[in-house]
Every structure is written in C-alpha cells, then in structure tokens.
C-alpha positions in Angstrom: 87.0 300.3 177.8 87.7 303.9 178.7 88.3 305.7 175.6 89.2 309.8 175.5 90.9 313.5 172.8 92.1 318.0 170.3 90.8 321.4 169.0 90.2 324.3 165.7 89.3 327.1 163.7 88.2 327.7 160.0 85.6 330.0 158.1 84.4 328.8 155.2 81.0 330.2 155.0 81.0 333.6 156.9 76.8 333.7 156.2 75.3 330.4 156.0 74.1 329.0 159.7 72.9 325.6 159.7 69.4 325.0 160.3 69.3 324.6 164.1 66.5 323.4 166.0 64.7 325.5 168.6 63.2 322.8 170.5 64.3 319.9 170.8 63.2 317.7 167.7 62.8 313.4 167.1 66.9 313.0 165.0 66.9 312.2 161.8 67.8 308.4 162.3 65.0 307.2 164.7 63.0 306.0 162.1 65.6 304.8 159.5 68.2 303.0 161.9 67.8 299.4 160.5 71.0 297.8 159.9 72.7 300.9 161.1 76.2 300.6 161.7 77.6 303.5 162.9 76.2 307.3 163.1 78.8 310.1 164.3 78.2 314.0 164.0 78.3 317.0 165.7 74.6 317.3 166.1 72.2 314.8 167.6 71.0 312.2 165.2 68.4 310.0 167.5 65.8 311.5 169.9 66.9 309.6 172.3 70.5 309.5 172.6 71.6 311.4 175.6 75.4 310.7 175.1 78.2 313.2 174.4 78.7 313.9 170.5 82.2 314.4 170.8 85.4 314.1 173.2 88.0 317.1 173.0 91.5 317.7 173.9 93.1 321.2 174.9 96.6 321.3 173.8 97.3 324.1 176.2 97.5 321.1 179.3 96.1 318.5 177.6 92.9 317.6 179.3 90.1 316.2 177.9 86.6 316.7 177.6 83.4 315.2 176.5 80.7 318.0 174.5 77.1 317.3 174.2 74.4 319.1 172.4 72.9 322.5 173.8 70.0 322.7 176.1 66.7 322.4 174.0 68.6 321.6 170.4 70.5 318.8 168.8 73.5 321.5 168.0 76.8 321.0 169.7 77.7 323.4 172.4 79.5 325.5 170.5 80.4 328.1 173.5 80.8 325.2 176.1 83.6 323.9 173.9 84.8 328.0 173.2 84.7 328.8 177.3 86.8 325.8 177.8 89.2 326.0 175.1 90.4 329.2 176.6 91.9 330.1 172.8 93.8 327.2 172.9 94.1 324.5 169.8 91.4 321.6 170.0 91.9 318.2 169.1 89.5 314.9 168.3 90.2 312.2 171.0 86.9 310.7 170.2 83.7 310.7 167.9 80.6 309.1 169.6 78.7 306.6 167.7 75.0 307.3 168.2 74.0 304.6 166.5 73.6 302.3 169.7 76.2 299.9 168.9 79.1 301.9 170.7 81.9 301.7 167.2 83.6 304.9 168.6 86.1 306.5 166.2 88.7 306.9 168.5 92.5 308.1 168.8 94.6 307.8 171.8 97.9 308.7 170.5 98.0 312.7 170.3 99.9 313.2 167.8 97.7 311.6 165.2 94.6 313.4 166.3 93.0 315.6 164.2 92.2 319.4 165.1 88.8 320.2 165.8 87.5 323.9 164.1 85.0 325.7 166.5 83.9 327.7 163.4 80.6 329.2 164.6 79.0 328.6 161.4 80.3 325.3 160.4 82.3 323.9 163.2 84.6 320.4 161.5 87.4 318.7 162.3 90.5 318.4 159.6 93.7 316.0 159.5 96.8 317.2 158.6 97.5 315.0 155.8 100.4 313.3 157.6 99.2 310.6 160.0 95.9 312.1 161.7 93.1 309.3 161.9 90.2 308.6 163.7 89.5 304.4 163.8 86.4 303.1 164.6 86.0 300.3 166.9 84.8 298.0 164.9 85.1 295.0 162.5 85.4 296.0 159.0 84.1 293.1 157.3 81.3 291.9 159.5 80.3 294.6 162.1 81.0 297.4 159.3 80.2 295.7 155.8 78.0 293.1 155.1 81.4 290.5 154.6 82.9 292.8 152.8 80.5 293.2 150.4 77.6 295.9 151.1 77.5 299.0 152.9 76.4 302.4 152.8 77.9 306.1 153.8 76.8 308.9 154.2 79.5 311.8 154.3 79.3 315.7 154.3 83.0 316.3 154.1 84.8 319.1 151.7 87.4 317.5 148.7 90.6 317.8 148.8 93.6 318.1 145.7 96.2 315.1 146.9 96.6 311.7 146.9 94.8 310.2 150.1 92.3 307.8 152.0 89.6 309.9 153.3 88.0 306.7 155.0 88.1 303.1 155.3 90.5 300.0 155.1 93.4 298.6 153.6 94.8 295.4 154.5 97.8 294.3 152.0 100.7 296.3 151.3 99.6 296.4 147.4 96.5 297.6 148.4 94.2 295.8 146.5 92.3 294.0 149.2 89.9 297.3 150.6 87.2 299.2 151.3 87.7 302.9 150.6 87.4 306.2 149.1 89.2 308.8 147.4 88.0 312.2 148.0 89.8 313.3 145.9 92.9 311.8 144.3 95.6 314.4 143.4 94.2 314.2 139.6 90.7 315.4 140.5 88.9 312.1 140.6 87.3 310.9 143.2 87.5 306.7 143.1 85.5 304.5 145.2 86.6 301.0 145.7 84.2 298.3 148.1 86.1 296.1 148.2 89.1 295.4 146.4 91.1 297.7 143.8 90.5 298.1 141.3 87.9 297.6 138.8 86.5 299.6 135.7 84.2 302.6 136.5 85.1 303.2 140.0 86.0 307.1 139.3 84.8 310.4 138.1 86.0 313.9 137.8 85.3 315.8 141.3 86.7 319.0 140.6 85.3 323.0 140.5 83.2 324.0 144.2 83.7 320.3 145.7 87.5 322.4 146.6 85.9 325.3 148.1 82.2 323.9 149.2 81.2 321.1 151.9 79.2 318.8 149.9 77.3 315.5 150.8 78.6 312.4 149.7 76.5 309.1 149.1 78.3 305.6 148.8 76.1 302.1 148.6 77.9 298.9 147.8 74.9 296.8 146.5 75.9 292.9 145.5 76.3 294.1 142.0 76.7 297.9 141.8 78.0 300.5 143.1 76.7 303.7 143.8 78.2 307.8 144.4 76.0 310.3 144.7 77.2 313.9 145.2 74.8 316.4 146.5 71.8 314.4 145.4 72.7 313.9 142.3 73.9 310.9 141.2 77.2 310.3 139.6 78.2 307.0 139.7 76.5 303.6 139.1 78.0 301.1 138.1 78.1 297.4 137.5 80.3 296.0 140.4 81.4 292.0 140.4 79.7 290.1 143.4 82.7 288.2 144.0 85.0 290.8 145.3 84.7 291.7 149.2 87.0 292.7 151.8 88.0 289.7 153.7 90.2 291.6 156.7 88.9 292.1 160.1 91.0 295.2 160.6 89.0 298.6 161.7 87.6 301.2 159.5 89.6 304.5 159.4 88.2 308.6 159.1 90.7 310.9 157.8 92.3 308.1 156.6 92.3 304.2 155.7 93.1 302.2 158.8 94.5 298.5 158.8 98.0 299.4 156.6 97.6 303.0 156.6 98.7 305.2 153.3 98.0 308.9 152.1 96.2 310.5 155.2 93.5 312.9 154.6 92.8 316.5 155.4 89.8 316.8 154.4 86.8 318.5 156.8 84.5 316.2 158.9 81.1 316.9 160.5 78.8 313.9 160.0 79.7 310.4 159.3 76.3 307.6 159.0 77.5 304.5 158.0 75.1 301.2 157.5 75.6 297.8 157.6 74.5 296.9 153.9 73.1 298.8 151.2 69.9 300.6 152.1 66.7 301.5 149.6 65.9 304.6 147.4 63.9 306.0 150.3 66.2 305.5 153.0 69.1 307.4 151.0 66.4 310.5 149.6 65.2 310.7 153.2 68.9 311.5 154.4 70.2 313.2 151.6 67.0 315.4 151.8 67.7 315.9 156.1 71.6 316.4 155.7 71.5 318.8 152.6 68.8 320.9 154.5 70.3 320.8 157.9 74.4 321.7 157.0 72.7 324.1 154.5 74.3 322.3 151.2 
C-alpha cells in the first residue's frame, strides 16, 4: 500500500532545546522492543531504522514529502522540512511506525489532517478539534492490545480544556465498548478507559501546568489494574475487572478515537510508543527516564 500528507508553527518554550545527539547514538527502543507494537516520533527511536519519521504535506500545492532524521543525529530535519515549506502551512499525511511492524498512522483525506508545527525548539503536530485524526493501520484488539485487554503507551503530548478522544477506539454508538483516553475532559480530569466505559477510578484531576507544559504520559492495562503515570509520578492505579476488553477490530486513532469517532483532539503530538501488553517496572522507568530527559520534561 502506498500511503502519503500537512504543516505548522507554535512556541511554547522559547529556551528549552531538546537534548539532541551529536553523533549518531543506539535509539532508545533497541533494547526494550519486545512485544512492541507501534513506535512513532519525530526523532529516531531504533539504531537501525533508516526510514523516514514523518510524511508532510504543503498546502501551498499540495505535494508531499517524506522527512528523515539529520545527518549524524536522530533529530528531525528541522530546516529540510523549513527550505521546503517555503512559509507555507504543513500538514501530517503520515507518522512512520519504527517499530518494525509497519502500523503507520495515516490520513489520506486532507482535510482531516492535522498541522504539523516546525517550532525549532519543540516541533509537534496539533488537530483542530473538529475531525483531524491520524489512524494507525492496525488491529485494535489483537495487533494493538493483547484482545482487548493489555497494552501500554507511552505519550508526550500537552492537555487540553474540552471534551475529546486524544487516542484510541470506540466501537458502539453508546461508547462503552473502548479503548481510550481523555486528555483532558472539559472538567479537568483526565479518564482512562481499556477497555470498556466505564468503571470506578478511571479519572483524576489533570489541571494547573499540564495546560501550558508538554508532559509525559504513561498508560499500562495489566489483567487487573490499571495504571497513569504523569511525568514519572504515578497517579493512577487502580483495580481494573479482567473481564472487560475491547472486542472490535477497528483501528486505533491519534488526535482522536477511531472506529465511531467523537470529540476530536487538539492536543500537541511528538512521540507516540505503544506495546502490545503491559510491560514491567523497568521497561516503563527506562522510558520514562529517556523521554523525560530527551524532550527536556
């Protein structure tokens, strides 16, 4: 399948540069890719992966182009993607998976592509709220989850004040049967739900810097439990019923929940590692610890 996408611009953090490498370093995932589902970002994540990070498209004529990382670093090419703009708007066609199994998050239709933000410090890419998605190519329940059941993301992403699905997938119009995230919901909480909708404990208040700050968001679905940590620091875990798990084979949405798609996000985007099942203690420090440290969080 030939798959191809729009373009930015946001300042957020005028003085914080994310720590870039000079040389070209092993990624972050080459030694902790078990069960790995999906890996998208606008750095390099594996040593190895040569691919593109990111496919663009210039609303000024509407062509499209793939970005890699620069020469000697795993940063995208931030002026390779300026030079071609030309000042025009940039828009997401399509987010490589580097995780080997090829689930690109992928939009084809333009105008539900989200813009792309060459900020120089921390470039993103934002919905508008109203029916911008990204949809990985994928299985939700048995390429995605483990049935339904287990999973794990791991999301730098900045909240937003609204109602809205900032990921995932919702397959009944009463919304009960999915596997999302609310980042936030329009009364400051942020509510996870693996699974179905909607059991006790599955929210928290996420208000004060997560509206003004990127931050890094953890979610594990274990058998029995459920897991949000936020920045490293744990704020959610919970006892979670074994017996609920997405059944649907409908893909997984970003910016938004795919399948029977309601309340569109806008919040920011710049790395999206997603795994199969749960993963252990060390698995999540060891990211939390990379991701924090490289986006500057």
């Amino acid at each position: 399948m030939s798959v191809y996408g729009q373009i930015g611009q946001h300042n957020q953090y005028p003085t914080l540069t994310p720590m870039r490498a000079v040389d070209e370093l092993p990624g972050i995932l080459d030694n902790i890719a078990t069960d790995l589902a999906a890996a998208y970002s606008l750095r390099k994540l594996k040593g190895d992966y040569t691919g593109p990070l990111i496919r663009l498209r210039r609303a000024s004529d509407n062509a499209e182009r793939n970005f890699y990382s620069q020469d000697n670093d795993i940063w995208i090419d931030q002026t390779a993607i300026s030079n071609w703009a030309g000042g025009a708007n940039l828009f997401v066609v399509l987010w490589y998976d580097q995780s080997g199994n090829e689930f690109h998050a992928l939009q084809n239709v333009q105008n539900k592509q989200p813009r792309f933000y060459n900020n120089p410090t921390t470039p993103f890419w934002q919905g508008d709220g109203s029916n911008d998605i990204l949809e990985i190519q994928a299985d939700t329940r048995t390429q995605l989850t483990n049935n339904g059941r287990e999973a794990s993301i791991f999301l730098i992403t900045q909240a937003t004040n609204r109602s809205q699905f900032t990921f995932g997938a919702v397959q009944d119009s009463n919304r009960s049967n999915r596997w999302q995230a609310h980042i936030n919901w329009s009364n400051n909480n942020l509510y996870f739900d693996p699974g179905d909708c909607c059991q006790s404990g599955r929210n928290f208040n996420n208000s004060g810097t997560s509206y003004t700050q990127d931050k890094l968001y953890t979610f594990v679905r274990r058998t029995n439990s459920r897991i949000v940590n936020v920045n490293g620091v744990n704020r959610m875990n919970n006892a979670y019923s074994s017996s609920y798990a997405y059944t649907a084979t409908t893909l997984f949405g970003i910016g938004g929940a795919s399948g029977i798609n309601f309340q569109y996000a806008n919040n920011h985007f710049m790395e999206f590692i997603m795994y199969h099942s749960d993963v252990p203690a060390a698995t999540i420090n060891t990211l939390e610890s990379d991701m924090m440290g490289y986006w500057g969080l």
